[in-house]
C-alpha positions as CSV (number, residue, x, y, z in Angstrom):
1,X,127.3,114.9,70.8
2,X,128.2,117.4,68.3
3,X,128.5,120.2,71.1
4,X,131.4,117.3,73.1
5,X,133.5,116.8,70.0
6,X,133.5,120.0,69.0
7,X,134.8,121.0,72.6
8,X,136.7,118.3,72.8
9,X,139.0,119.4,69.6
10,X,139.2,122.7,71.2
11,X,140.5,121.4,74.4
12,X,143.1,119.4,72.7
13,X,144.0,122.4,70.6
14,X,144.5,124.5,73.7
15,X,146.6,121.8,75.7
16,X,148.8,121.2,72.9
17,X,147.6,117.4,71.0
18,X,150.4,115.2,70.7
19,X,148.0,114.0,67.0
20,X,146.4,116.0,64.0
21,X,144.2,115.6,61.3
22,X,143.2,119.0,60.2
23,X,145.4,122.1,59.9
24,X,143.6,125.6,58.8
25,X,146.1,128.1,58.9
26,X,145.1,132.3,58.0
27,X,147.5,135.0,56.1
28,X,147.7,138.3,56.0
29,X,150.5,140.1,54.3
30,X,151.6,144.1,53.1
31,X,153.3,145.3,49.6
32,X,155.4,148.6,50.3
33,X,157.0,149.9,47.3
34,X,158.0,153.2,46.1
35,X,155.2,154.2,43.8
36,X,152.7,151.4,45.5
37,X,149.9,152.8,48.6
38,X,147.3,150.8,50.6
39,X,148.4,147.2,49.1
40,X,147.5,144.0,51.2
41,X,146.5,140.4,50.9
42,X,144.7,138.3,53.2
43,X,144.3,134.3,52.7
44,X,143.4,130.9,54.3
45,X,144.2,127.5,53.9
46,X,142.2,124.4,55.4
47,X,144.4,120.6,55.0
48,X,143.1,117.8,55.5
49,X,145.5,114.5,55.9
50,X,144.1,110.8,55.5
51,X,145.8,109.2,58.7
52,X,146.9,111.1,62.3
53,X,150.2,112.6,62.3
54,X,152.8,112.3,64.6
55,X,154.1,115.5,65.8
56,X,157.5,113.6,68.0
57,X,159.2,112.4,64.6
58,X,161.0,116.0,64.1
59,X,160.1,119.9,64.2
60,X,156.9,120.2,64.4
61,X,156.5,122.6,61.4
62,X,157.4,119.8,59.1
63,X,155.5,117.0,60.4
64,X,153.2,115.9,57.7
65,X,156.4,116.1,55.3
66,X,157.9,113.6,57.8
67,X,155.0,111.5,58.0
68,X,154.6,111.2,54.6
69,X,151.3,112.3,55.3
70,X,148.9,111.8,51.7
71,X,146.5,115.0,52.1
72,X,144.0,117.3,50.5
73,X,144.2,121.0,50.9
74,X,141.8,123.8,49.6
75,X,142.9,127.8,49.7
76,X,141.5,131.3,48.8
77,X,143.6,134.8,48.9
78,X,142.7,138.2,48.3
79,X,145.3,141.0,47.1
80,X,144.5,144.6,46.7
81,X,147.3,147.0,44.5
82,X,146.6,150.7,44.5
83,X,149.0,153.6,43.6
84,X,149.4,156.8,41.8
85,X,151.8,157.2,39.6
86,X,153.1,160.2,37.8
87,X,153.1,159.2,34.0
88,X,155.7,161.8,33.3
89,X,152.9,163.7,30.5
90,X,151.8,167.0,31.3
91,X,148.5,166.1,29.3
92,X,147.7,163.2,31.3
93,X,149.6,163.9,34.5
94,X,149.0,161.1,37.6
95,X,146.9,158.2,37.5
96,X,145.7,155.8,40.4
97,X,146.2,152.1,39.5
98,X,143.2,150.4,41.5
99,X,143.1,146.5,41.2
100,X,141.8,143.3,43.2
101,X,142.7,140.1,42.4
102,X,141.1,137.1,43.9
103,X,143.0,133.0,43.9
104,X,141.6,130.1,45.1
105,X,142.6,126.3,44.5
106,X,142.3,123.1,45.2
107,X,145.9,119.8,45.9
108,X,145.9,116.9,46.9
109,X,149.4,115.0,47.6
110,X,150.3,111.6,47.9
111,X,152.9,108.9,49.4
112,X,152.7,106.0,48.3
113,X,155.2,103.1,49.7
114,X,156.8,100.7,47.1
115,X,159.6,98.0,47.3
116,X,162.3,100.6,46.2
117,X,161.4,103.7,47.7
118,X,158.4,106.2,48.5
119,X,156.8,107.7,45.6
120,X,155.2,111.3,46.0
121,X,152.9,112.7,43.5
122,X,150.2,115.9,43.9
123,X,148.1,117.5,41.6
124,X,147.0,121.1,41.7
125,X,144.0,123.6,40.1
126,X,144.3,127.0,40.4
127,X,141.8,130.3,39.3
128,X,142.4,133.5,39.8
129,X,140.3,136.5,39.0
130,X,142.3,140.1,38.2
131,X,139.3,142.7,38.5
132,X,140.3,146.7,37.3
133,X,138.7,149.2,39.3
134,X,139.2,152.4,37.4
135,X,140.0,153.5,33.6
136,X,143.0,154.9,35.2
137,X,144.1,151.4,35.7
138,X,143.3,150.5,31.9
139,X,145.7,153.0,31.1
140,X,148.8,151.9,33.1
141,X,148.5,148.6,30.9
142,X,145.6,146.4,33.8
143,X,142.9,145.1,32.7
144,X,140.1,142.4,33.8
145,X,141.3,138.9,33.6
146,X,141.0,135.4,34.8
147,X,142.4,132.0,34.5
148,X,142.8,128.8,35.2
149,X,145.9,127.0,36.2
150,X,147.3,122.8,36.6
151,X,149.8,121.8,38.3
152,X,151.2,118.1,38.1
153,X,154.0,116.3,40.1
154,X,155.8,112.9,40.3
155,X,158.7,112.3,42.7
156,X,160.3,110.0,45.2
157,X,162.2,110.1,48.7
158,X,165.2,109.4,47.1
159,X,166.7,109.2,51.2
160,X,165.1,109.4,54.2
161,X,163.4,112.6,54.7
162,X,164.8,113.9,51.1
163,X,162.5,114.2,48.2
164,X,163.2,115.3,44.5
165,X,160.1,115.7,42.0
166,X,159.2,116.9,38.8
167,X,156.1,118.5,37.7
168,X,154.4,120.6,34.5
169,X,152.3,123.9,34.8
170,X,150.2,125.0,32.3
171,X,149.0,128.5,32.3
172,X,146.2,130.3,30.4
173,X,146.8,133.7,31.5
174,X,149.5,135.9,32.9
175,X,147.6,136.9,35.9
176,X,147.1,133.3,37.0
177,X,148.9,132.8,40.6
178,X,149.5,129.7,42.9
179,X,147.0,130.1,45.7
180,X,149.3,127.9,48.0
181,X,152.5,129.5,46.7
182,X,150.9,132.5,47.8
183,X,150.0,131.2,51.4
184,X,153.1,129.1,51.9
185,X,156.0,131.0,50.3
186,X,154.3,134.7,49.6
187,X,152.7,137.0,47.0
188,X,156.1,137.4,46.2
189,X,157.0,134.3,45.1
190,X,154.2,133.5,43.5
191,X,154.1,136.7,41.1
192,X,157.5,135.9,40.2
193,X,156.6,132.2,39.2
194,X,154.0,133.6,37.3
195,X,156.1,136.2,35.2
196,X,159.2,133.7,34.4
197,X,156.1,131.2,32.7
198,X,154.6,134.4,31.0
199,X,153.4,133.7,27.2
200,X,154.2,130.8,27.2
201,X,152.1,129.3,29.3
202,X,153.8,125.7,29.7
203,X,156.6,125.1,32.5
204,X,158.9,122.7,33.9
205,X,159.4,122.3,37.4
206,X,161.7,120.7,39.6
207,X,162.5,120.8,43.6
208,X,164.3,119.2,46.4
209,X,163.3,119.0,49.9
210,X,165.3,117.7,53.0
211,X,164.9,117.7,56.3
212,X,167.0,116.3,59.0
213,X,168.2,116.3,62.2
214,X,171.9,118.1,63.6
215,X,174.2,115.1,65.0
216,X,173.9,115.8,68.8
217,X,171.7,118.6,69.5
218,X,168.0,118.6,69.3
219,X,168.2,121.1,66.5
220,X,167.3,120.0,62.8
221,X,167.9,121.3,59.2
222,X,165.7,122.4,56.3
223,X,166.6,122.8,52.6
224,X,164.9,123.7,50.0
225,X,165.9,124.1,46.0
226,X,163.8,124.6,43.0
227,X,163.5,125.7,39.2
228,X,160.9,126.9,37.0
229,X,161.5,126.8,33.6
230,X,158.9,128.6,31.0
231,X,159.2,131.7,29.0
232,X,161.8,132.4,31.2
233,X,163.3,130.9,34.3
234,X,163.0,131.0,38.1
235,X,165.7,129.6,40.6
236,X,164.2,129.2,44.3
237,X,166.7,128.4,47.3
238,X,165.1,127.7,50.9
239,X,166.7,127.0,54.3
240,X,165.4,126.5,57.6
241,X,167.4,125.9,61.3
242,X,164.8,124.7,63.7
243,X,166.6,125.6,67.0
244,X,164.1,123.3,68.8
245,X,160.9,121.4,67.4
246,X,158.7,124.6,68.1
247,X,161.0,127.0,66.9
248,X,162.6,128.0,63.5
249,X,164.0,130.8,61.7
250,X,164.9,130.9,57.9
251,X,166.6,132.7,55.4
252,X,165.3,132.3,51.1
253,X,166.2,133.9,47.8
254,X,164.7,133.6,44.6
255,X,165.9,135.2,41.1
256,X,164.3,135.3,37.6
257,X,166.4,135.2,34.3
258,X,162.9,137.7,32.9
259,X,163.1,141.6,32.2
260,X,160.5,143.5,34.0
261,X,159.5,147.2,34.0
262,X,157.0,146.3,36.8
263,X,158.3,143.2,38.7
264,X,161.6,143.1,40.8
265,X,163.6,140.1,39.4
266,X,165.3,139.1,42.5
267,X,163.7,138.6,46.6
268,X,165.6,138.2,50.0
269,X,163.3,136.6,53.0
270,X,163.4,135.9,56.3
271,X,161.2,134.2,58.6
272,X,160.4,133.1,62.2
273,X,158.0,130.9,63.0
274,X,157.2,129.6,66.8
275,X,154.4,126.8,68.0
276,X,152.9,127.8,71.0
277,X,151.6,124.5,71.2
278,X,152.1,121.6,69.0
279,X,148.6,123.0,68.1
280,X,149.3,126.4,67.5
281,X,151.8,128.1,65.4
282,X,152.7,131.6,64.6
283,X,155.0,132.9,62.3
284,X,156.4,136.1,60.7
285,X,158.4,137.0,57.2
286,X,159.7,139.8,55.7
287,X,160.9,139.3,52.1
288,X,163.2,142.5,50.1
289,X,162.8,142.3,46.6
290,X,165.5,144.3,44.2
291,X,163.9,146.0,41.0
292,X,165.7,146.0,38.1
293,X,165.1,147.8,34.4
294,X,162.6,150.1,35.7
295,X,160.6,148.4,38.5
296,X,160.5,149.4,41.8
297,X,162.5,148.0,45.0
298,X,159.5,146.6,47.2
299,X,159.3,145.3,50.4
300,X,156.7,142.4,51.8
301,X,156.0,141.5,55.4
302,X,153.3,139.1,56.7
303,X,152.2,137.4,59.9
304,X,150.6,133.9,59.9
305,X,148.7,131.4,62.3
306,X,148.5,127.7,62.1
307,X,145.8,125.6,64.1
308,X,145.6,122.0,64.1
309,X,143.3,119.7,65.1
């Protein structure tokens, strides 16, 4: 019996299922900077939702956000940063920074109907792990770390298909990153959340979300806004035209108000994303981030792949 359902889901996967329960979607994604060589990051992401969703409602990218769906999710990425860089001291000369860092995490989200309108809430626990290879990286400033991150949210669909929430972060260490930031939005992002809470280590968050359909045509409209606001602050702005139900392209910029030596304060994305199937999506991004006082211009790319079940 095992042996049918399991080639049963496989079938429906392949043939494109109208219904879905289960999404498990895999990263991989490439940091290309001037002084940075050999950088990568590689993730996954397994959701599970508490009712079937229907995939007719709207583009198909965004249907558990159109079906309200209530879900748990649990992620894991790996990032490797290695580069040699020319200290500028004849004693010491170049050094090879040479660090892993590890993320995993655990959200749930929720909908839950009242007699005024749909409340959303979710709740998030982050840990990541920053492990130095080399003294050469203790030099440059790295060293071993790990933390622990929580993430809290309250909202409501204000309109149909149009949610604003608000939420607190707490923080106990620089180096501690948003596993699904990381999957969903890029390593990007999520470093530059990271650095605008900082030291000190408590944030306020707040975000928007619509999507909706383009009178007469079977096109629809995604929007996206957000702020984080810690030791410094983060402004996020998000759109996506989904030409048809299986196909998208997007356009995002993010800025921090912080001053970084290391960490471009500003990133330019783009994005395509295409279901094969209502089953199976692909997608590809390519983000530009501008370095200011001292850091590096840097370019990201990554390729992702969605299954559903």
């Amino acid at each position: 019996m095992k042996k049918i359902g399991l080639a049963t889901a496989l079938l429906l996967a392949m043939t494109g299922a109208q219904a879905y329960q289960v999404e498990v979607q895999g990263n991989v994604g490439y940091y290309d900077a001037e002084l940075n060589d050999g950088n990568y990051n590689v993730g996954a992401q397994g959701t599970y939702y508490f009712k079937d969703l229907n995939t007719t409602k709207g583009p198909l990218a965004e249907a558990a956000f159109l079906n309200q769906a209530s879900s748990v999710s649990a992620g894991y990425n790996y990032g490797r940063l290695s580069a040699d860089i020319d200290t500028g001291i004849a004693q010491v000369g170049t050094l090879n920074l040479n660090v892993d860092q590890h993320s995993y995490g655990v959200k749930g989200e929720t909908y839950i109907p009242t007699s005024v309108v749909p409340v959303y809430a979710s709740a998030s626990y982050n840990h990541s792990i920053t492990d130095v290879k080399n003294n050469d990286s203790i030099l440059l400033g790295q060293r071993d770390d790990s933390g622990d991150r929580y993430a809290l949210e309250l909202g409501a669909m204000l309109a149909p298909n149009f949610l604003f929430a608000v939420g607190y972060t707490s923080v106990s260490a620089n180096e501690s990153l948003d596993t699904f930031n990381i999957l969903n939005n890029g390593l990007m992002s999520a470093s530059m959340e990271a650095r605008s809470i900082d030291e000190d280590q408590d944030a306020i968050t707040a975000r928007t979300k619509y999507v909706g359909p383009i009178d007469g045509t079977n096109m629809s409209l995604g929007f996206e806004a957000g702020i984080v606001y810690g030791e410094d602050t983060l402004y996020n702005l998000k759109s996506d035209l989904y030409l048809t139900p299986k196909f998208s392209v997007g356009a995002s910029y993010a800025e921090g108000s912080y001053k970084s030596r290391t960490l471009p304060t500003s990133a330019t994305g783009v994005n395509v994303n295409y279901f094969v199937t209502p089953a199976i999506g692909l997608g590809v991004s390519y983000v530009y981030a501008n370095g200011e006082n001292g850091a590096n211009d840097a370019q990201l790319g990554g390729v992702n792949a969605k299954f559903r079940f």
